[in-house]
C-alpha positions, 0 to 999 in steps of 0.5 A: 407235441403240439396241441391236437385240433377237431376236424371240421370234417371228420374222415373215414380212412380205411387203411391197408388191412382193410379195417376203417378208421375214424380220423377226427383229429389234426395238428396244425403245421406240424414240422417233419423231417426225412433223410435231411428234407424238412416239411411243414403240413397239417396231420390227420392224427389215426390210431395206428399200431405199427407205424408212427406216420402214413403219408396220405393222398393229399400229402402225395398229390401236394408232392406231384409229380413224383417217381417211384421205383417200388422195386428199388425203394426209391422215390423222386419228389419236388423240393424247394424248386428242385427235385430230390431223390430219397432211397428205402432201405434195400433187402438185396443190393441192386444189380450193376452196384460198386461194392468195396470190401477190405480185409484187416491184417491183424498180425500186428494188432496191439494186445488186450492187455496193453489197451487204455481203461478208455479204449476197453470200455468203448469196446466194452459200450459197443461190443455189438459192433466188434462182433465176429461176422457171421 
């Protein structure tokens, strides 16, 4: 991690708990990246308990202008000279979506029994995955 530096004026912030919090101290150029974007910005470094970065004001006004679809979780920023599109994780699907579902056949599948030791430990390593749905 690179080295934390004083502001030169430190900054009240209040956050959306309502609680104000002292900001005192930044990093200098720190690289981020998001879904496949890399940024290089300085960083207001606050005690935060639930989250590891907020995007503040001055990060957003730096990004103007951009979309955003609250309900959709989806945002439209400027990007090295384009403009990109990054989505936020869904709590439903969105109405007009193409889903695909498949079923297996598993009438021929091979026995347990005949399976390679590598082929029981990956299944053994990642047995979450192999889970009936439910």
């Amino acid at each position: 991690m690179q080295d934390l530096a004083p502001l030169s004026n430190p900054v009240q912030v209040q956050v959306a708990n309502g609680q104000v919090l002292s900001c005192t101290q930044f990093i200098h150029s720190t690289v981020w990246s998001v879904q496949g974007l890399q940024f290089k910005y300085d960083i207001k470094v606050l005690p935060l308990s639930s989250y590891d970065m907020i995007l503040g004001l001055d990060w957003l006004e730096s990004h103007s202008s951009m979309q955003v679809h609250w309900a959709h979780k989806w945002l439209k920023i400027p990007y090295e000279g384009t403009i990109v599109q990054r989505h936020g994780l869904l709590s439903s699907i969105p109405e007009g979506s193409i889903i695909q579902l498949c079923a297996t056949d598993t009438s021929d599948a091979v026995p347990p029994d005949t399976w390679t030791p590598e082929i029981k430990q990956l299944l053994l390593d990642f047995d979450v995955l192999f889970q009936q749905p439910s």
